[in-house]
Phi, psi and omega in degrees: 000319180285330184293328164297284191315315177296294171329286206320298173355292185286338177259314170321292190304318161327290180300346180259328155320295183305314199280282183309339155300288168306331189271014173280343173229018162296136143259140217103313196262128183246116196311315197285348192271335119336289175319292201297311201293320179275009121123027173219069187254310194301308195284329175287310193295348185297277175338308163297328210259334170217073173357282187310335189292143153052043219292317183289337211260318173277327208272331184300327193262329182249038164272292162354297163262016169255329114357296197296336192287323207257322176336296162340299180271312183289296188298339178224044137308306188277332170286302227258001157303261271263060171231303162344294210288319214272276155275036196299335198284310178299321192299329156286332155285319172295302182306296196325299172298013167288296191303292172318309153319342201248351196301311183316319165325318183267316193287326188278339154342286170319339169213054178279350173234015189102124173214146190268178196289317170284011157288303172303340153298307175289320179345282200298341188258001176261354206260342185300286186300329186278314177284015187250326173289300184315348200261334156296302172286011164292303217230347180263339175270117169210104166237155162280081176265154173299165194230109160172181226288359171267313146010288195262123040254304148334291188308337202274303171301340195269358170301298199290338176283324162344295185289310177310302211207124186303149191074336168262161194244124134283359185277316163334270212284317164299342159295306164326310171274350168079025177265342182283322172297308179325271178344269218293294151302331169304326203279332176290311186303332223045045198276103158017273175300328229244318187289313159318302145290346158301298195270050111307300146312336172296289185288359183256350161294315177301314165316326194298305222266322182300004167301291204284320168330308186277329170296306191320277184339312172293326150305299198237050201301297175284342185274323152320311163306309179299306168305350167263332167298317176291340192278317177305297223262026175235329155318292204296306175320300192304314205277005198286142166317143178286162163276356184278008190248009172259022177276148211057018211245141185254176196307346206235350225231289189317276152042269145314310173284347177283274201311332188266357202267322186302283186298330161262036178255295208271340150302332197271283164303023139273348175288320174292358186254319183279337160323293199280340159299306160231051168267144179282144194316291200304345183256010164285044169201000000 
């Protein structure tokens, strides 16, 4: 029985792993706010901001969602272009009910330690202001950077904030900067030149910032959650489709998307119920 439950876990951590990847090159979707929902955003900056603490013991645990991550980015880079391109209104609808499944979850996180009243404040007033910045930097950002290898490393890094800090989409801002389409064919090419220096950048944002991250938590536990919490839910709202992107989609398009929005509705809450069924007791804290 344990030997199953153990197995369940590990394909659990995988499928979680898969969903924060892929939505790292979702755009609109942010891998650390995704991380947070699944409950294992606390634990990964812990790991990052100090390595050596528990080393064998965490990489045995973030092997699973690091194999689901890059499953995530490399193998379903190219479905989740051309599904974009293609289906964006189902594909979007589906994560948004991804998300929206996983919130309760994340809100009882957020006051797993207690929460006064002005915690539900800033929720509300950080998710009011990121969605008044997201709606800007929607329709108001477009620079043009060159493309080359400090370039891809820049890039690497603003990848890598995604994970650092819930809510924001790096897919977002590299789209802005005209970086994003490259990327992305780097990544489907296996081109090199483009990867190599990203996850340079990746790993030196990460080292910087996961420090600071973890203090913040340790200071400020609920008021950090909460604010990640105002943050997810104003990311998931910005990605809901414009009406101008359901012109041509026929009744049946429409459909699609109720029904796929549903299933990741009934995906996002079932991951929190088998979470509390089979993660094993020592990774329950």
């Amino acid at each position: 029985m344990k030997k199953n439950e153990g197995i369940i876990d590990w394909v659990f951590r995988f499928v979680k792993g898969m969903f924060i990847g892929s939505g790292a090159i979702l755009p609109g979707v942010s891998g650390g706010a995704l991380a947070a929902v699944f409950g294992i955003y606390e634990r990964m900056i812990a790991f990052l901001s100090n390595i050596r603490k528990d080393f064998l013991e965490n990489v045995r645990y973030f092997i699973p969602v690091g194999i689901g991550g890059l499953f995530g980015i490399f193998v379903l880079a190219y479905p989740i272009d051309y599904f974009l391109k293609n289906n964006e209104v189902q594909v979007l609808w589906c994560f948004i009910g991804c998300i929206l499944g996983t919130l309760p979850a994340l809100y009882k996180e957020a006051g797993k330690n207690g929460r006064k009243s002005y915690h539900l404040v800033i929720t509300i007033v950080v998710a009011i202001i990121a969605f008044v910045g997201l709606v800007y930097a929607k329709f108001n950002m477009n620079v043009v950077v060159e493309q080359s290898t400090l370039s891809w490393v820049m890039a690497g890094g603003i990848f890598a904030l995604g994970f650092i800090v819930p809510g924001l989409s790096p897919s977002n801002f590299l789209m802005y900067m005209h970086l994003y389409e490259p990327m992305t064919e780097g990544i489907k090419d296996l081109n090199f030149s483009i990867l190599i220096p990203v996850a340079i950048g990746a790993v030196l944002c990460i080292l910087l910032l996961s420090k600071l991250v973890s203090k913040l938590m340790e200071i400020a536990y609920a008021g950090i959650f909460h604010f990640i919490l105002g943050v997810v839910i104003a990311s998931t709202v910005i990605i809901a489709p414009l009406p101008e992107q359901y012109s041509g989609i026929s009744t049946g398009g429409i459909a699609a998307a109720v029904v796929l929005f549903f299933i990741g509705l009934a995906v996002g809450l079932l991951m929190e119920k088998l979470e509390v069924d089979y993660k094993p007791a020592e990774l329950n804290r």
